[in-house]
N, C-alpha and C positions, 0 to 999 in steps of 0.2 A: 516467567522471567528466567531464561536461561544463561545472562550474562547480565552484567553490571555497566552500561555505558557510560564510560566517560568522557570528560569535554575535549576536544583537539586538541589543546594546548599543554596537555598532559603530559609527564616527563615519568620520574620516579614514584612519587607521591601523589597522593589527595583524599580529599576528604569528601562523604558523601553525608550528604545530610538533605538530600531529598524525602520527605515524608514515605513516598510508596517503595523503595528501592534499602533502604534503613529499615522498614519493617519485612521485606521481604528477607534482609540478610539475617535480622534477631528472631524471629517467629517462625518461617518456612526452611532458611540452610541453619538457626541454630548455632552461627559461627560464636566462636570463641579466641582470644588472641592467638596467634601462629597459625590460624587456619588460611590453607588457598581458596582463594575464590577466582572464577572465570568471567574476566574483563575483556573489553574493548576498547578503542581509543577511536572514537566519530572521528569519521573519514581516515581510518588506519585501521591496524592490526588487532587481531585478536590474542588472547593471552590470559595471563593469571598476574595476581594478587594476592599479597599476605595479609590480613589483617591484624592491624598494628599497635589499636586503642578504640575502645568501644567507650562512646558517650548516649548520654539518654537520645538525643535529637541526632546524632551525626554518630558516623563509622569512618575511621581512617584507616587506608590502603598505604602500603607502602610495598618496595620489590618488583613495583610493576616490569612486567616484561612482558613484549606483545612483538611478535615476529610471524604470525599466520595470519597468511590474507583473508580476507573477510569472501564468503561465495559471492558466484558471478550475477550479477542481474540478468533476470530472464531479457532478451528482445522484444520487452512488452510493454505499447502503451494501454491504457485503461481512459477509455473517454467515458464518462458517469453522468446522467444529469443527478441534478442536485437531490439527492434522495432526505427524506424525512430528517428533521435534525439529530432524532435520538440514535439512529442509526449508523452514525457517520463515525463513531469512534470504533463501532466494530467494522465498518467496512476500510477504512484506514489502517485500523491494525491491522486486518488480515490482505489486504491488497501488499504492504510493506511486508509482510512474515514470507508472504507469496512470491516476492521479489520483484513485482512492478517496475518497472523502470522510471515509466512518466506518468502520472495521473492528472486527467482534466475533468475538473467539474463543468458542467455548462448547463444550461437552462432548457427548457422545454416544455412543453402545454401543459402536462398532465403535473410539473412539479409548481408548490404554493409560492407566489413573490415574495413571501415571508422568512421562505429559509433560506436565501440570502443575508438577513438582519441575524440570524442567528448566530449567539455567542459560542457556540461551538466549533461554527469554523475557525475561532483565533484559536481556539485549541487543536488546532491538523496538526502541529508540531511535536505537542506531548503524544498525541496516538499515533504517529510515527515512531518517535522514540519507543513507544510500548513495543512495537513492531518489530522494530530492529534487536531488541532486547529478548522480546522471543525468538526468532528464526536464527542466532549468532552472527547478527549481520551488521557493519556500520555505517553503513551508507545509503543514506534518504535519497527515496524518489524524488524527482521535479514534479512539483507541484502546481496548476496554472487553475485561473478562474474564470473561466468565461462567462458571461452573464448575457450575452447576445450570442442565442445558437446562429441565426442567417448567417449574419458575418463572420463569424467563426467558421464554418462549414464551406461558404463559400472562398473565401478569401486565403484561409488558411490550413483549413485541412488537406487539401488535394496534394501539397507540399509536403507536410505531415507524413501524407502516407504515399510519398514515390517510394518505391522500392520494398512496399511490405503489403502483407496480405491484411486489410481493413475488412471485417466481419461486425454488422451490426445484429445485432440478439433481437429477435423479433418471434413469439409466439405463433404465427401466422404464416411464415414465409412456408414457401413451397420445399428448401432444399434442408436436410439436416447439417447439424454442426459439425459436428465428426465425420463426414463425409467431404464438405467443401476445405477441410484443414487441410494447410500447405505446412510439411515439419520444416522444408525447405528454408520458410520465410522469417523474416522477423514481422509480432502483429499488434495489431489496433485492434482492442475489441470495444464495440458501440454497443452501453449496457443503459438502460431506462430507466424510467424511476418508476413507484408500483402504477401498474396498470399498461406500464410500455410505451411505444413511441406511437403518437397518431399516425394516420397515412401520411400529411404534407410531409410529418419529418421525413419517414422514412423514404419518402421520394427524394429529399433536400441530399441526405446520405448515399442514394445511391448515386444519384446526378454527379456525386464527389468522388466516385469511385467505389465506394463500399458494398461486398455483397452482402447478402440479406440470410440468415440463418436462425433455425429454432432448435432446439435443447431438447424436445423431446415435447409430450401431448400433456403435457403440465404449466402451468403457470404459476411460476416461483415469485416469491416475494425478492426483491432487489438483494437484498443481502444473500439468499443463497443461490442467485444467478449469477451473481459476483467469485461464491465460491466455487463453483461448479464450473464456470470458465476459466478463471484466474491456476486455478486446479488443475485443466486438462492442459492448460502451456507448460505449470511444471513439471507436469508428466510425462509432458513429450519432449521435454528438451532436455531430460536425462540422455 
């Protein structure tokens, strides 16, 4: 946690009395009154804060000032099928730390109908928030949930992706990654859940435009295929 986010409507003041954010400021920064700490203000600036009264449950900020823009969003959407439930708070955080623009979940053969029910998606919001809180950034990716890949792929995607270079992650495919990368472009990268995409999808994806690309003679678990591509866009869009 590299900064303390607070809610838009924030002015001079406020109080933080989030359990993880209140321990992170007494146990990890040690603050004591008159100390600065380094805020944000969701969908605004970046900045500092004094602290002003330290209680058991809650910490109050006061002095806010925040006049440095938050860094730029990569030109990147991340299309994901739905990967294993326990997994989704580190792929969120680090999708958001990474600077994602738009993240879509959608479904796919190899992922269980089950983790859709799962209570972890109501929580995409707090591993967002975790996200932005590390990377010094305040402003959350779009979020969308497809639960019908056909129609999604067909009807919607091919719009999606005019104008940008769409790369689906395929263990299989003939061409490497780093080689078919356009720095040119803004991109869509098509990432699977473990085990990858069957042939129909990846027929469905290219029919939509998408070219077809592997990582390397390894076959990664979803979460570090996520960071290993999410990785090389903000590499190259230094």
């Amino acid at each position: 946690m590299n900064i303390i986010l607070l809610p838009q409507n924030t002015s001079s003041t406020a109080i933080i009395d989030d359990k993880t954010s209140v321990m992170h400021l007494k146990q990890v920064l040690k603050v004591t009154l008159g100390d600065t700490v380094k805020v944000g203000i969701k969908n605004g600036h970046l900045g500092t804060a004094v602290v002003s009264n330290i209680h058991d449950s809650s910490i109050e900020l006061s002095q806010i000032h925040c006049t440095i823009a938050p860094p730029a969003k990569l030109p990147l959407t991340v299309i994901l099928a739905i990967p294993r439930p326990k997994v989704l708070r580190r792929l969120f955080l680090d999708m958001t730390a990474m600077g994602a623009q738009h993240i879509i979940l959608v479904n796919s053969y190899r992922s269980e109908k089950s983790y859709w029910q799962t209570p972890f998606l109501t929580q995409l919001d707090n591993y967002i928030h975790e996200g932005l809180q590390q990377a010094c950034d305040t402003v959350s990716p779009t979020v969308s949930l497809k639960k019908r890949l056909k129609p999604f792929v067909e009807d919607e995607l091919p719009a999606l992706i005019a104008g940008k270079q769409a790369i689906l992650a395929h263990p299989y495919a003939n061409e490497q990654f780093t080689q078919v990368w356009d720095n040119a472009l803004p991109h869509v990268l098509v990432i699977g859940a473990e085990g990858g995409w069957i042939d129909y999808e990846v027929e469905l994806f290219k029919t939509a435009g998408c070219q077809v690309a592997h990582i390397g003679n390894r076959i990664l678990r979803t979460e570090n295929a996520v960071s290993v591509l999410c990785g090389h866009a903000l590499l190259t869009s230094q």
